[in-house]
C-alpha positions in Angstrom: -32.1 94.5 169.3 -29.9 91.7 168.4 -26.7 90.9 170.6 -23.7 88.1 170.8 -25.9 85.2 172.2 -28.6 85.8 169.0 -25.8 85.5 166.5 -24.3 82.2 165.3 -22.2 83.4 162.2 -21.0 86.5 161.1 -20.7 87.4 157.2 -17.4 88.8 156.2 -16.1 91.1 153.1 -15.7 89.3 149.5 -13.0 90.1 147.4 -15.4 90.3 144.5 -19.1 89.2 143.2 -18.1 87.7 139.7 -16.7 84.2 140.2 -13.8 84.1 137.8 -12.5 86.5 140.2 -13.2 84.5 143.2 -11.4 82.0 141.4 -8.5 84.0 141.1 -8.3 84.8 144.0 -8.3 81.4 145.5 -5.3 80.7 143.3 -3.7 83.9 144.6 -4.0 83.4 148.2 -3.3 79.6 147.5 0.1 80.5 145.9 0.5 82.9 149.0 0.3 80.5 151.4 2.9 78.0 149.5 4.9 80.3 149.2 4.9 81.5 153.0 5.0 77.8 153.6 8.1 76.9 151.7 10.0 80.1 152.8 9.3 79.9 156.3 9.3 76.0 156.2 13.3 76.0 154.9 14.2 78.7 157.3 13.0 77.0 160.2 14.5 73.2 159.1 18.1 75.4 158.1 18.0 76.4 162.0 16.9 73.4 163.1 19.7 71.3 161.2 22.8 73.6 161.5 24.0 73.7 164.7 26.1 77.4 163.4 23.0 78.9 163.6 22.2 78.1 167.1 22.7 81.3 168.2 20.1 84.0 169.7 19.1 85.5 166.6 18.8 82.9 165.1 16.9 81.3 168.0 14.4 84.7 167.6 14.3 84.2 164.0 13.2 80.7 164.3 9.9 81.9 166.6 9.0 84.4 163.8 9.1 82.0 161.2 6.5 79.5 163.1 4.3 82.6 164.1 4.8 83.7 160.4 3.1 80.0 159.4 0.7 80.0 162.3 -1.0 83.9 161.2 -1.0 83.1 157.9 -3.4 79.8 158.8 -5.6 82.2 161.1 -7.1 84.1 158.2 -6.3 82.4 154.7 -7.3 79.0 154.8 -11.0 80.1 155.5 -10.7 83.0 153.0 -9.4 80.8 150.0 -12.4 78.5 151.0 -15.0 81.6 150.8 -13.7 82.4 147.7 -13.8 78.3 146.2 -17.4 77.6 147.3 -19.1 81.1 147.0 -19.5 81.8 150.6 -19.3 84.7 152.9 -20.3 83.4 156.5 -17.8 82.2 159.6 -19.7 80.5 162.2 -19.7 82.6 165.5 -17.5 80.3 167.2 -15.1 80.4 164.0 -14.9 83.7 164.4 -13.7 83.6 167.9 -11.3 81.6 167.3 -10.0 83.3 164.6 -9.8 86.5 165.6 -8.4 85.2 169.7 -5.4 82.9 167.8 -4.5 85.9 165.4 -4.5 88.9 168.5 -2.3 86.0 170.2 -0.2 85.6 167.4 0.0 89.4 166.0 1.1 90.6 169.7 3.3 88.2 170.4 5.1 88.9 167.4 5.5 92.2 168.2 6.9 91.0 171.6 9.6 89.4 169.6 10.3 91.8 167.5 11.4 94.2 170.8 13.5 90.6 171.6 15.3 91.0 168.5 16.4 94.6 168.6 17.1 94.0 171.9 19.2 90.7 170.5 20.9 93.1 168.2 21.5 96.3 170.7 23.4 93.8 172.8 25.4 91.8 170.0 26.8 95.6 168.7 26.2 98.2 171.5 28.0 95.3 174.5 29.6 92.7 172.4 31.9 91.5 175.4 28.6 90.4 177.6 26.8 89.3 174.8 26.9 85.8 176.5 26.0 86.9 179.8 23.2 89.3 178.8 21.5 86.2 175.9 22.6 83.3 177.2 20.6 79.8 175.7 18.2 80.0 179.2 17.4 83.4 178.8 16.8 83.1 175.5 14.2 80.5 176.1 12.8 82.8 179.1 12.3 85.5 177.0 11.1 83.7 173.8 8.2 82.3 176.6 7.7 85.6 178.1 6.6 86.7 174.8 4.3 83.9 174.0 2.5 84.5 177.4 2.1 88.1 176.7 0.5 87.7 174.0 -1.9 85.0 175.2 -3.0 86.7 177.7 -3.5 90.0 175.7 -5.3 88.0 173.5 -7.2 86.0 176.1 -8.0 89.4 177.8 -9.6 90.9 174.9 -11.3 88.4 172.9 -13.3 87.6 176.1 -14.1 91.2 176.5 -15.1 92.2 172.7 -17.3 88.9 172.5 -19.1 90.0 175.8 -19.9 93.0 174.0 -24.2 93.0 173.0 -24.5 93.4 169.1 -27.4 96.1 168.2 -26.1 96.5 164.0 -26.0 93.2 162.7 -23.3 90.3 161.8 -21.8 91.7 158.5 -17.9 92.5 158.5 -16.3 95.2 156.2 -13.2 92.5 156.6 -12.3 88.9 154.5 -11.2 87.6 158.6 -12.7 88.8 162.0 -10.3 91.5 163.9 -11.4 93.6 167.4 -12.4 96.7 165.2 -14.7 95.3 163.1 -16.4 93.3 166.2 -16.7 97.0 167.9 -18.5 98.6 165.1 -21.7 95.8 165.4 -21.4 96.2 169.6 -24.3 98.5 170.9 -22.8 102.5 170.8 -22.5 102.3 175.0 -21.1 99.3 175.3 -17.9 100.1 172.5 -16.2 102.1 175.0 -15.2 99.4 177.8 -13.3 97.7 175.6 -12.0 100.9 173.5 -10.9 102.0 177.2 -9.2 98.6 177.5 -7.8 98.8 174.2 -5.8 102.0 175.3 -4.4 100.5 178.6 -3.1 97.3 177.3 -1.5 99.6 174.3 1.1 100.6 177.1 3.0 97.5 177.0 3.0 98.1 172.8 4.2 101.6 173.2 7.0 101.1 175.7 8.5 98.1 173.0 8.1 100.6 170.3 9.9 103.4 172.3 12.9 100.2 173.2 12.8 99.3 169.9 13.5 103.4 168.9 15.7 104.0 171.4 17.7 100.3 170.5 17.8 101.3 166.5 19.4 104.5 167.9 22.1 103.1 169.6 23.0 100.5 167.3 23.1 103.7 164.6 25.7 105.9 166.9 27.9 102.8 167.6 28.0 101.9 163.8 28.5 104.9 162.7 32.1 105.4 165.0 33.1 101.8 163.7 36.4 102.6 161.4 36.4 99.2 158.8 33.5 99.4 156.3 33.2 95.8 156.4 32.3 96.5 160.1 29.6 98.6 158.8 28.4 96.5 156.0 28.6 93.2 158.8 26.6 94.8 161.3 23.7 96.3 158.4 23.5 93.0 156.9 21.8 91.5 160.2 20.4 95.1 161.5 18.7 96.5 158.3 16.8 93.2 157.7 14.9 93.8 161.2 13.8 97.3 160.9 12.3 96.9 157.5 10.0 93.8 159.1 9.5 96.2 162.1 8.8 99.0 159.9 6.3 97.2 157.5 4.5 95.1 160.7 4.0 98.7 162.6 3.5 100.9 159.8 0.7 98.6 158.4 -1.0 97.3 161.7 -0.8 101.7 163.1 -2.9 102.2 160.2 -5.5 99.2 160.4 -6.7 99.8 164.2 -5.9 104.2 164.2 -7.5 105.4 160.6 -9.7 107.7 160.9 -12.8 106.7 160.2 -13.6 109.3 157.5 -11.5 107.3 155.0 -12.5 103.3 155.4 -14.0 101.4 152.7 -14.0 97.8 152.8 -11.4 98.4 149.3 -8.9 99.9 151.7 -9.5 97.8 154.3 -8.7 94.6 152.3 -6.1 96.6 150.9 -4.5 96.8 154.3 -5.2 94.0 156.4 -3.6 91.5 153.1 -0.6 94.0 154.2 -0.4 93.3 157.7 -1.9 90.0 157.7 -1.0 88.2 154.8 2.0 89.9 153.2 5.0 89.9 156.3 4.8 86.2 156.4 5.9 86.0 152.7 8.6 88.6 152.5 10.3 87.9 155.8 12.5 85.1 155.3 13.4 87.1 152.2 14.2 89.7 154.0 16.0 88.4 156.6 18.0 85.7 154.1 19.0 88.4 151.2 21.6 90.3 153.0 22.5 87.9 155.3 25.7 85.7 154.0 25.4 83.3 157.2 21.8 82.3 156.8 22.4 82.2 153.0 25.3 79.8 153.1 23.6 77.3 155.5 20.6 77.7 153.2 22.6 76.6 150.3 24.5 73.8 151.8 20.9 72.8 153.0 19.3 71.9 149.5 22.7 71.2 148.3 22.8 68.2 151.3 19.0 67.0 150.4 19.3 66.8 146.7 23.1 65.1 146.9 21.4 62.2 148.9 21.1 58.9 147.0 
């Protein structure tokens, strides 16, 4: 029986065996990243710069750009390395790091995302305390509130799976290490503790989930009884951006850790985890810029300012 303290690297998933593939798919995620990189990079430096857009969704925005950039160099940079030099393996202590810095990250963005509906309940559902409610301090408390949750949640649980023995080996079914795929190598008696754990700290995850539901359902009944449809198209231009990142960060990360069994292969895992891992830090700042004139205009007047300059 093998367990943790025998194992100093684990092997994880390739994206293929032929290496013109491998090449590819350096290239791919190497583009990726750029382009998560640039995106991110020019939202953050537009919020930074304008002092229009220091506001509290803005303020929100700004953390989900730099946790954007900081999951997406959890997971890729080693994976575009693997797929340069031929390798599979991620030392043990890689691994734990990996996998702690990307439950810290992935949780607390979740935390922020229940910040901005919350952000975006107030500015449409109580307009008039809007400043009382998200003032700059609270702002700040909450944005830190967040980033503590998720430390600890991530603290909490990467100590726990890693204390787990290891009876089947150190192979993943997974190009980065993730809770799950830890648990399926743990000893079948062990599994549960942290299973069991898993479903007490998901309490905290469902009661944002039902805020974020009940929040999207406000917001929806208040629209809907505002008269001017430039009203309507104002208030979906900042509200629809949000729930498609919230829809696409749930819908993707529900399905990686509650699948049934009966239907993974390491295909549909990669598949899925380049969804939830790799994919929201790309499209967000599109989404969030391409219906919103604001963020748009600073944007603009941003490269407009840095390519003007003698």
């Amino acid at each position: 029986m093998s367990n943790s303290s025998s194992i100093t690297q684990f092997l994880l998933l390739a994206f293929a065996d032929r290496r013109e593939l491998q090449l590819l798919h350096f290239w791919l995620f190497l583009g990726t990243c750029l382009a998560a990189l640039l995106a991110n990079g020019l939202i953050i430096t537009t919020i930074a710069c304008d002092h229009h857009l220091h506001t509290p969704m803005y303020f929100f925005l700004l953390n989900l750009s730099l946790l954007d950039l900081a999951s997406m160099s959890t997971t890729v940079p080693k994976a575009m390395a693997n797929s340069l030099w031929d390798t599979r393996d991620i030392s043990y202590w890689g691994c734990v790091t990996q996998l702690f810095f990307l439950s810290f990250l992935l949780s607390t963005e979740f935390y922020l995302l229940t910040l901005m509906s919350y952000d975006r309940y107030v500015a449409i559902c109580k307009p008039l305390h809007y400043g009382t409610l998200l003032g700059s301090r609270a702002c700040v408390h909450m944005a830190a509130a967040a980033w503590g949750s998720g430390f600890l949640y991530s603290l909490l649980h990467t100590t726990n799976t890693f204390s787990l023995p290891l009876c089947h080996g150190n192979v993943l079914d997974q190009f980065f290490c993730e809770i799950p795929q830890i648990l399926k190598l743990s000893c079948s008696h062990f599994y549960l503790r942290e299973f069991g754990l898993l479903a007490f700290s998901a309490f905290p995850f469902f009661v944002c989930f039902v805020f974020i539901v009940v929040s999207y359902v406000q917001i929806f009944r208040t629209v809907l009884r505002i008269p001017s449809e430039q009203g309507w198209h104002k208030t979906f231009s900042t509200c629809l951006p949000h729930l498609a990142v919230v829809s696409l960060f749930l819908t993707t990360g529900i399905f990686t850790y509650m699948k049934p069994l009966s239907i993974s292969s390491p295909s549909l895992n990669l598949v899925v985890s380049f969804l939830y891992s790799v994919v929201p830090p790309v499209v967000n700042p599109f989404i969030y810029s391409m219906r919103n004139q604001e963020l748009k205009g600073a944007l603009r007047k941003l490269v407009t300012d840095v390519f003007q300059q003698p």
